[in-house]
C-alpha positions as CSV (number, residue, x, y, z in Angstrom):
1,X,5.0,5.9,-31.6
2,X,2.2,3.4,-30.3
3,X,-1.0,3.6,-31.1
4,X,-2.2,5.3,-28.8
5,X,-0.7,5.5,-24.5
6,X,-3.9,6.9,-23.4
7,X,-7.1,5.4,-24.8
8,X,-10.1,8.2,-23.8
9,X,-13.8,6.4,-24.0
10,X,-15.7,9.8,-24.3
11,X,-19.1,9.7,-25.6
12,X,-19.3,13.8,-25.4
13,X,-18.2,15.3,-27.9
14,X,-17.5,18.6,-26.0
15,X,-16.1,16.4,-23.5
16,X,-13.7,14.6,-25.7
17,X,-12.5,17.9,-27.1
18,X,-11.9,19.7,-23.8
19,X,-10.0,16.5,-22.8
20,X,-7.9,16.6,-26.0
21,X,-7.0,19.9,-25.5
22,X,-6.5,19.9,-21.9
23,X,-3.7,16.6,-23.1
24,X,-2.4,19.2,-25.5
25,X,-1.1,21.1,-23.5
26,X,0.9,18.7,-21.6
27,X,1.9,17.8,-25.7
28,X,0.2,14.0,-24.8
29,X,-2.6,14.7,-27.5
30,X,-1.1,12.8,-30.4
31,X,-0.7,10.1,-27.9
32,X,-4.1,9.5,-27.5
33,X,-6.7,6.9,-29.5
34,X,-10.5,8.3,-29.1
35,X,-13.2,6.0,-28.9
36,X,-17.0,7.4,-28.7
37,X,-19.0,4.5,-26.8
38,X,-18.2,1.0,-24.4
39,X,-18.5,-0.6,-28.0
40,X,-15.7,0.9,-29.8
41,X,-13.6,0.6,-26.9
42,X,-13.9,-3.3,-26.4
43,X,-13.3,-3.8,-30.4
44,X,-10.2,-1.4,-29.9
45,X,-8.7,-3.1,-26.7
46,X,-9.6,-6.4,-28.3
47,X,-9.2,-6.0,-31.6
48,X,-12.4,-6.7,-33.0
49,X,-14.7,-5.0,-35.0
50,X,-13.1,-2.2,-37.5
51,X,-9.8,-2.7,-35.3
52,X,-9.6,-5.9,-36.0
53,X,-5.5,-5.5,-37.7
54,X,-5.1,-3.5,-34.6
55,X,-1.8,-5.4,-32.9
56,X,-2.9,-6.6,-29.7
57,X,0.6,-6.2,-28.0
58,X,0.0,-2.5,-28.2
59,X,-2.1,-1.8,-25.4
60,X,-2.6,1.7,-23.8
61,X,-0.6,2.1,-21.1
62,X,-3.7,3.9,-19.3
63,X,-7.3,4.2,-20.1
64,X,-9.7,6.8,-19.3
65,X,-13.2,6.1,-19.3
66,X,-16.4,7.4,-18.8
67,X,-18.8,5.7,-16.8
68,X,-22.4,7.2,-19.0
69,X,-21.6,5.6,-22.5
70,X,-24.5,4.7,-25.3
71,X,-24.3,1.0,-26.0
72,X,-22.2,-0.7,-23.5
73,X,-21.5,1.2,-20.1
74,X,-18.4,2.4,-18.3
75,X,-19.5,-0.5,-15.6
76,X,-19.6,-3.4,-18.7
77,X,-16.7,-2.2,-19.8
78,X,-14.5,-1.6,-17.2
79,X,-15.8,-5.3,-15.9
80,X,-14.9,-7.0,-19.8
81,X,-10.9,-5.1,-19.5
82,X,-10.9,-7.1,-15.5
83,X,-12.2,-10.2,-17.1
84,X,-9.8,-10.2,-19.8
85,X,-5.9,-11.7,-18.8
86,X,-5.0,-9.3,-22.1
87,X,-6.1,-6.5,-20.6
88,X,-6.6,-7.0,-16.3
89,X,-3.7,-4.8,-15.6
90,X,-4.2,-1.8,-18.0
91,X,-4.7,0.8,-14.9
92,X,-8.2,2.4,-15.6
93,X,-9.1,5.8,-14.5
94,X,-12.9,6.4,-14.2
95,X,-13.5,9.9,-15.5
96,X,-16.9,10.7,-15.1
97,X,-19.7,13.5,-14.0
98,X,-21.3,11.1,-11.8
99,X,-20.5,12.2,-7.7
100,X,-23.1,9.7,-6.9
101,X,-21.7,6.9,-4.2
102,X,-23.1,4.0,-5.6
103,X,-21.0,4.8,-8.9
104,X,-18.1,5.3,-7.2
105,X,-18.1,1.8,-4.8
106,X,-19.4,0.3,-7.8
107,X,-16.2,1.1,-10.0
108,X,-13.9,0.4,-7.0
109,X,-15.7,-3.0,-6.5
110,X,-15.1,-3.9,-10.3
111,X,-11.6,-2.9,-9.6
112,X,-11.1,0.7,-11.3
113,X,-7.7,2.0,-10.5
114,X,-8.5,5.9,-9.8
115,X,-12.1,7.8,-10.0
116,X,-12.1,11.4,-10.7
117,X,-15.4,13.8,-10.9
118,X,-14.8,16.2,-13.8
119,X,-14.3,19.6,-12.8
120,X,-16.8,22.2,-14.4
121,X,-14.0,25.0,-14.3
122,X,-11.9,24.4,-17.5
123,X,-8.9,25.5,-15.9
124,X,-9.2,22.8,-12.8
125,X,-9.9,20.3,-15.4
126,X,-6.7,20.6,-17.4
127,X,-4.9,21.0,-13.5
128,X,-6.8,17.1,-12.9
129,X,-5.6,16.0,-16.3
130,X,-2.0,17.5,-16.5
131,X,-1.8,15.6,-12.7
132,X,-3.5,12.5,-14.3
133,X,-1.5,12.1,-17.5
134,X,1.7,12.8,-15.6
135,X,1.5,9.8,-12.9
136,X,0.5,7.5,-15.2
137,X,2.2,8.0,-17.7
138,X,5.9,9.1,-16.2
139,X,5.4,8.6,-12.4
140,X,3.6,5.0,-11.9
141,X,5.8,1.7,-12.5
142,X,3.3,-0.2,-15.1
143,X,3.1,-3.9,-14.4
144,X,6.0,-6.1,-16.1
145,X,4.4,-7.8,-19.1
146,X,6.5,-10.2,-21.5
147,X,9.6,-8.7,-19.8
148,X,9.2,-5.4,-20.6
149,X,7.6,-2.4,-18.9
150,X,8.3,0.3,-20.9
151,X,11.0,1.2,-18.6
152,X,14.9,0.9,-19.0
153,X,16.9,-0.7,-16.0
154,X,19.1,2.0,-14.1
């Protein structure tokens, strides 16, 4: 197995653990690499830091991110995985608290892929995530990089 299909930048710790358990139940949770702030997440994507043995070829194949992280924001680095030819085309799914407008155009201006509020309800947030995890990870076509999607040719 990779290191991790789903990459969750949760700062929260209740957060993180609802999300883990809401991916639990669609059996994704050992699939997932949990970083707590926009810092860990860069030296994980870009193997830096304490990742640096991490092998870059193994990217997430989606990452969800929270947009209110210590350090370095969802906004920095959602704009550092755009900047980046190694990671442009990792789909990123902004999954915040934050309803506010500016937040939302803001993300879509820096080129997020999908933003979802988090539902207070526990039971609406594992519907969201069960939705989530399954389009991007067995509906959506990921981009073709070094001749390989992940895919196998009918």
């Amino acid at each position: 197995m990779s290191a991790g299909e789903i990459l969750l930048v949760e700062d929260n710790p209740n957060d993180a653990e609802l999300t883990l358990r809401a991916l639990g139940k669609q059996n994704l949770a050992g699939k997932v690499m949990l970083v707590k702030d926009g810092v860990e997440a860069l030296d994980y994507l870009f193997a830096t830091g304490p990742y640096f043995e991490r092998n870059l070829s193994d990217m997430p194949k989606v990452i969800l991110l929270d947009l209110k992280l210590p350090k370095v924001n969802g906004f920095e680095v959602l704009q550092a995985i755009r900047a980046d030819e190694r990671t442009r085309l990792i789909p990123v799914v902004m999954l915040t608290s934050s309803a506010e407008e500016q937040d939302i155009n803001e993300c879509y201006r820096l080129g997020v892929n999908s933003y979802i509020v988090k539902p207070l309800d526990y039971s609406k947030f594992v519907e969201a995530l069960t939705e989530l995890s399954n389009y991007w990870l067995t509906i959506n076509i990921p981009p073709i990089q070094n001749g390989q999607n992940g895919r196998h040719a009918a």
